[in-house]
N, C-alpha and C positions, 0 to 999 in steps of 0.2 A: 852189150847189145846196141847196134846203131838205128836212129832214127831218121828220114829225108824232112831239114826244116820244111818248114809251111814257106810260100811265096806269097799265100794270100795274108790278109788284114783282120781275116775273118775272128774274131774272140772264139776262145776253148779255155773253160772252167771246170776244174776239175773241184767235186768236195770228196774228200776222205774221211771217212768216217769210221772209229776203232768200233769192231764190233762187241756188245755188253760189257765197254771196256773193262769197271770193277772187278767182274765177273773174270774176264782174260786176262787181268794183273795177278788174281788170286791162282786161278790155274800154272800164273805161269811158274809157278814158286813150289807146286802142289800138283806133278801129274795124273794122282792117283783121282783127280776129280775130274779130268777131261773129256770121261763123256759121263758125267752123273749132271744132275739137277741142282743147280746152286743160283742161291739170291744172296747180293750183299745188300745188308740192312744202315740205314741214314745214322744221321746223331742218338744217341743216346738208344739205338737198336731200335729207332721207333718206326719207322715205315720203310716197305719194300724199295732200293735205289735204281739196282739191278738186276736181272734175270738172265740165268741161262734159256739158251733154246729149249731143254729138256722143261725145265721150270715154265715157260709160255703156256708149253702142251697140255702141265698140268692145271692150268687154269690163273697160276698166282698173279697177280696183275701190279703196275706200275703204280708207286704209290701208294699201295694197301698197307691199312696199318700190322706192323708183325703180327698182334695180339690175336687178326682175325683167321690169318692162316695156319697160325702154330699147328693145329690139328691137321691141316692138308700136311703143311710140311714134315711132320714127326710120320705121321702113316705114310710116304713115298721115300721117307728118310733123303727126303733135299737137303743139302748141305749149306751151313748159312754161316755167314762171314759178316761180323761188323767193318764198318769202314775204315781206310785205312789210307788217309789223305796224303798221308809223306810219300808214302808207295804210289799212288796213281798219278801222282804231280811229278814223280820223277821220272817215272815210264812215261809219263806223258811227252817230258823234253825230250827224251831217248828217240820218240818218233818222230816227235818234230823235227828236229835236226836231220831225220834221215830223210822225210820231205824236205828238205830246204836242197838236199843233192842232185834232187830232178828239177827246180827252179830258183831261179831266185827271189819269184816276185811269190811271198808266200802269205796267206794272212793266216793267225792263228784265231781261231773262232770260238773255240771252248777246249775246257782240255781234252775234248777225242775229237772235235774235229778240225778241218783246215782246210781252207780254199790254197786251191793251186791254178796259175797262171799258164797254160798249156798253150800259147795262141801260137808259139814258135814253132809246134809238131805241125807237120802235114797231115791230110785229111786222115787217109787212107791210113796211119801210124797210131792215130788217137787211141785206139782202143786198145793195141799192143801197148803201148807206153804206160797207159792205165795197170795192164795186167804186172809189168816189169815194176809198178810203185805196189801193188797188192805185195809180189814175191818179196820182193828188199825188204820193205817195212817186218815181215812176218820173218824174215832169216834174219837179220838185222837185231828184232826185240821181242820176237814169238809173238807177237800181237795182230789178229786178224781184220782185217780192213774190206770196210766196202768203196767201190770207188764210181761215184756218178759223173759224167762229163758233159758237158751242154756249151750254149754262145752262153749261158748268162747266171748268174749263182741262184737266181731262184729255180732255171730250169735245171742246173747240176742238182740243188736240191733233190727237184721231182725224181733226175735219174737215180741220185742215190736211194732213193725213197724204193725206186724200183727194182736195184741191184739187190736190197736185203730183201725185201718181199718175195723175189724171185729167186735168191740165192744165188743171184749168179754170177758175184762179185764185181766186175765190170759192167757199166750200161751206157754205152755215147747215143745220147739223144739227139742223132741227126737226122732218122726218118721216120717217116711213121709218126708223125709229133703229137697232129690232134688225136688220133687215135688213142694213143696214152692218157693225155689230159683230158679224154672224156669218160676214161675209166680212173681218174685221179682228184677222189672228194675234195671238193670245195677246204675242209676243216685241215688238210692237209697241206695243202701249202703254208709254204715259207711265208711267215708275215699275217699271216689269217691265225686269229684267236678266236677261242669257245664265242667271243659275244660278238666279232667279227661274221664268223661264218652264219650266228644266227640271221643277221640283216643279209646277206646274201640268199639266203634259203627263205628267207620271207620273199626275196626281189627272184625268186627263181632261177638262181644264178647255185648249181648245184656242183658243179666240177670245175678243173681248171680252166676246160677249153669253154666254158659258160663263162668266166671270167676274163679268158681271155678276147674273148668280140664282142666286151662292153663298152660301149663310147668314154675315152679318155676323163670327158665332162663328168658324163652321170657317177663314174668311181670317184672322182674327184670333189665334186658336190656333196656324195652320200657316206664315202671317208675321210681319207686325207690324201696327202701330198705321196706319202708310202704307199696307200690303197693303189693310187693313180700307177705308178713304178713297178709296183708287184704286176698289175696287168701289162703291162710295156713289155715286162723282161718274160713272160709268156710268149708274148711274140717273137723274143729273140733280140729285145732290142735292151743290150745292156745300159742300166741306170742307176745302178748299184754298183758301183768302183770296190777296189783290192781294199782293203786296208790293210797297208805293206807296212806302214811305221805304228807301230802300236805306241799308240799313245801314253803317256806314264798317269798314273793314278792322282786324283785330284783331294783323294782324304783314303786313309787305311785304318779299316774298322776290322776287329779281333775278337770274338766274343763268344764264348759255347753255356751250352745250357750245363747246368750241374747234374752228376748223377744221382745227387743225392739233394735233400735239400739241407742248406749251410745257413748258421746261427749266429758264428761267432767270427768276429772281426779279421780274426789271424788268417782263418781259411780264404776270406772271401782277399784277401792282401795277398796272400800267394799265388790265388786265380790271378787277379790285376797285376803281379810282379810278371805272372808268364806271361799272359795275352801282352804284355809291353816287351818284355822280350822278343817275340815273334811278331811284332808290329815294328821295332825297330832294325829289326833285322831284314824286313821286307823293303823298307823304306831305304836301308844301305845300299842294298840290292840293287837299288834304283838311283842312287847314288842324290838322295831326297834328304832333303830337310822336313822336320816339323815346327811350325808357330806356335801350335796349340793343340792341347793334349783334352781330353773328355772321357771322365770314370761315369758308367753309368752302371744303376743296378735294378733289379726288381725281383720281386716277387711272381707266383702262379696266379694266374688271373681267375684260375678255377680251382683254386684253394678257398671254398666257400667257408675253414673254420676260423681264417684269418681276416684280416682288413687287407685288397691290396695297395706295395707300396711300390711306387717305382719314382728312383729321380736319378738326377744328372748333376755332374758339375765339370765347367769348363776352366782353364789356368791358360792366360796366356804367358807364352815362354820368354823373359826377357833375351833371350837368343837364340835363333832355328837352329835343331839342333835333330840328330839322329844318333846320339849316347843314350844307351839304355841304361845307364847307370844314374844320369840325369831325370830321363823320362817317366821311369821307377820313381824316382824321389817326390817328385811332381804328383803322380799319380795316386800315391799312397795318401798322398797329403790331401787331394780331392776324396780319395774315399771314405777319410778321417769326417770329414764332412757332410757326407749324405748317409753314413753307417746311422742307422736308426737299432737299437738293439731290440731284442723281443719278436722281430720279421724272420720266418723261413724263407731265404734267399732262393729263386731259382734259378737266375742267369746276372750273370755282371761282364763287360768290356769295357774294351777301350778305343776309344776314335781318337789317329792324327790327324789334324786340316790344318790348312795353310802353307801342304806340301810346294816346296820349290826344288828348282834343282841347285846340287850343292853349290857350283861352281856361280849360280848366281847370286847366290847370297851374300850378305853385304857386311862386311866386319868392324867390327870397334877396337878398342882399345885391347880387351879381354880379349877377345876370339883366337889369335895365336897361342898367349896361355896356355888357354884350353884345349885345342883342338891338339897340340902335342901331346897332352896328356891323353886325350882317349881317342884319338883315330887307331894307332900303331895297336893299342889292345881290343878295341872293336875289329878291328882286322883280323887280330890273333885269334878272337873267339870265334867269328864266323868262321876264319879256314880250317878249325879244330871242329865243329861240330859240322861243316859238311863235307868233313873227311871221315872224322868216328861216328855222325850221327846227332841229330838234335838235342841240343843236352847232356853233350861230352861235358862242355863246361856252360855252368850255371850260375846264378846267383843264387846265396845261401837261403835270399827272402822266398825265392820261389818254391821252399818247402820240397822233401823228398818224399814223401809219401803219399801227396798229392789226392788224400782221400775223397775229391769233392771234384777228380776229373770225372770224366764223361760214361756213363757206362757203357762199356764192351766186351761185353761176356763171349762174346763170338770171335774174338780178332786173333787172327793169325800169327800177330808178331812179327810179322818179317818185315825187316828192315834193309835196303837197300846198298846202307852205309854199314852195316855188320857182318864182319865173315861168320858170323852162324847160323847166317842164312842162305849162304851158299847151298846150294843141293847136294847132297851125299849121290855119290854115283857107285853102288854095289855092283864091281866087277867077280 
C-alpha cells in the first residue's frame, strides 16, 4: 500500500496499543476461547491483570482480588489463566518489531504499547496508514491493536483512549478536538493520577478541554513542570519528545513472592541461584556488567503468628562482572548471612547496581583469565535456552523441583521456544 509523504512540519503521533494484551496471548495459543470470558490473574493468581470484553460485561473489574470473584467466575464459567511472563514478553518483541517496519523513529512504552513517529504521512493518509498498522500487526502476530493518532502523545493517548471506548480501532484526532476533550474526564489523561485529578475537581477543572484553557502559571504553581506540559500538549503543542534510544537499566532487580511459605535454607538458595540466573542473563542482554550484587529476604508482614523479618545484604564484586556462575557464588554467600532459621520466608531477590556497559569496564591483571573462561559458556547457555527455552540448561544449585516457585494453578503452559506448543491443525 502506498502513502503521499507529508510536506508539512506538522507532528503525527501515533500510540498502539495491544488490546487485553494477556488475554490475546492466551487466545492466541487457544482458539476455542475466542469469544468466551477470560481473565489472566497476577503473581501467585492473586488479583485480576486482564479482561476479556466478555469479562468487562460481566462486571469483573481491574485489579480485583481472584478470591472476590471466584463465584462470578465459576457461575458464567469465565476462563482464567495464570500469568505467563515468558509468553507476553515475547509476543510483545514480535509486535514491536513489526511497528518498527512503518517507522523508524519508534519508542517502546510498555510491553503493549508504543508510540509511533507518523509526521512523514500526509494529512489526508494518517488514518489509512493507521488502519494498514492495526491489519500487519493482527496478520503478522494475531494480536489486536487499537491505534490513536494526534500532533502530540498525550493527545494520541486521548485518541487511543477513544478508539477502544468506541471500538473503532483507528481515531486521528484532527477535528472536532474540543468537543472530545470535553467529554474526556479529567482522571483520564495521560499524566493525571487519583490524587492529581482530585486537585483538579476541587479547582473545577473537570475534563481535558477544562485543563486544557488553564493558564500555563496557575498548572504550573499548583503542580509541576509535567502538570504545565500535559496542558501544552492538549493544545497540540508537543513537549513530550520520542524516546527513541531506550535507555539501558541503571540496577536489575529479580524477586517473586513464594507459593508457599519456605523455612529451610536449601529452598530459599535455589529461589536466589534462579532470580541470579535471570538477572544475569538480562544484564548479558544488555551487554552490562555488575559492581554489586544484593540478597534480600522477608517474611509476611501479616503473618500475625510470627515476628516479622526482613533484611538485606550487599557484596561489593572485586570485578564487574555478568557470569552467573560468579554472581551465584556471591549470592549464596550473602544469603548465608542474613538466613535467620525458625522465619516462614515469603519472598527473597536479588539486586544488580553499579550496572556499566561492558566495553567500558576497566581491566586488571585477572580480567582476560577470566573472561575466556566464561564469556564463550555464558553465550553457549543463553543461545541454548532461547532456542530450547528458559532452562534448557541450568545450574544444578537452582534445584529441579523448585517447590517454592510461584503458584499457578491456572497456566497454560505454552511456551513459545517449544514445539509442543505449536497448535495441532485437525484436517
Amino acid at each position: 500500500m502506498s502513502y503521499t509523504k507529508s510536506t508539512s512540519k506538522r507532528n503525527k503521533i501515533a500510540l498502539v496499543d495491544c488490546n487485553s494484551f494477556y488475554v490475546s496471548c492466551e487466545r492466541l495459543f487457544n482458539p476455542r476461547i475466542q469469544k468466551k470470558a477470560v481473565v489472566v490473574l497476577s503473581n501467585n493468581d492473586g488479583c485480576v491483570i486482564s479482561r476479556s470484553t466478555e469479562a468487562k460485561i460481566l462486571g469483573i473489574k481491574m485489579g480485583e482480588p481472584y478470591f472476590k470473584v471466584k463465584d462470578l467466575v465459576k457461575k458464567n464459567k469465565v476462563e482464567v489463566f495464570s500469568s505467563n511472563y515468558a509468553l507476553y514478553g515475547d509476543i510483545s518483541r514480535r509486535v514491536m518489531r513489526v511497528l518498527r517496519t512503518f517507522s523508524p523513529k519508534v519508542e517502546i512504552y510498555s510491553i503493549d504499547e508504543a508510540f509511533i513517529d507518523l509526521s512523514f504521512i500526509d494529512e489526508k493518509g494518517a488514518e489509512e496508514y493507521g488502519k494498514e498498522i492495526r491489519s500487519r500487526v493482527l496478520k503478522w502476530t494475531g494480536i489486536p491493536t487499537s491505534v490513536g493518532i494526534a500532533t502530540t502523545k498525550t493527545l494520541s493517548k486521548v485518541a487511543n483512549h477513544i478508539a477502544k471506548k468506541e471500538k473503532a480501532g483507528v481515531v486521528y484526532l484532527n477535528k472536532d478536538i474540543d468537543e472530545r476533550l470535553k467529554k474526556f474526564a479529567i482522571e483520564d489523561v495521560w499524566g493525571v493520577g487519583r490524587q492529581l485529578s482530585k486537585f483538579y475537581y476541587k479547582n473545577n477543572i473537570k475534563n481535558a478541554y477544562d485543563l486544557k484553557n488553564v493558564s500555563n502559571y496557575w498548572v504550573k504553581k499548583g503542580t509541576n513542570v509535567l502538570g504545565a506540559k500535559t496542558a501544552m500538549e492538549l493544545r497540540g503543542v508537543p513537549c513530550i519528545d520520542l524516546q527513541i534510544d531506550q535507555e539501558k537499566r541503571k540496577n536489575c532487580c529479580v524477586s517473586r513472592s513464594f507459593g508457599r511459605k519456605v523455612t529451610e535454607i536449601e529452598e530459599l538458595e535455589e529461589s536466589v541461584t534462579t532470580h541470579c540466573l535471570n538477572a544475569a542473563e538480562k544484564i548479558r542482554a544488555d551487554d552490562q556488567l555488575a559492581k554489586t550484587i544484593t540478597v534480600f529476604v522477608r517474611t509476611s508482614p501479616f503473618d500475625k503468628s510470627k515476628k516479622y523479618y526482613s533484611n538485606s545484604k550487599t557484596i561489593d564484586l572485586p570485578i564487574a562482572t555478568n557470569n552467573s556462575l560468579e554472581l551465584i557464588k556471591n549470592a549464596t554467600k550473602a544469603l548465608s548471612e542474613i538466613y535467620v532459621k525458625g522465619h516462614r520466608y515469603q519472598k527473597a531477590g536479588v539486586i544488580l547496581t553499579g550496572l556499566k556497559d561492558e566495553k567500558e569496564s576497566q581491566e586488571n591483571l585477572l580480567t582476560p583469565l577470566m573472561d575466556n573462561k566464561s564469556k564463550s559458556l555464558m553465550k553457549a547457555i543463553d543461545y541454548t535456552n532461547s532456542k530450547y527455552g528458559r532452562y534448557a540448561i541450568s545450574i544444578a544449585h537452582a534445584g529441579l523441583s523448585k517447590g517454592w516457585k510461584m503458584r499457578r494453578e491456572h497456566s497454560s503452559k505454552i511456551d513459545t521456544a517449544s514445539f509442543d506448543s505449536l497448535p495441532i491443525i485437525n484436517i
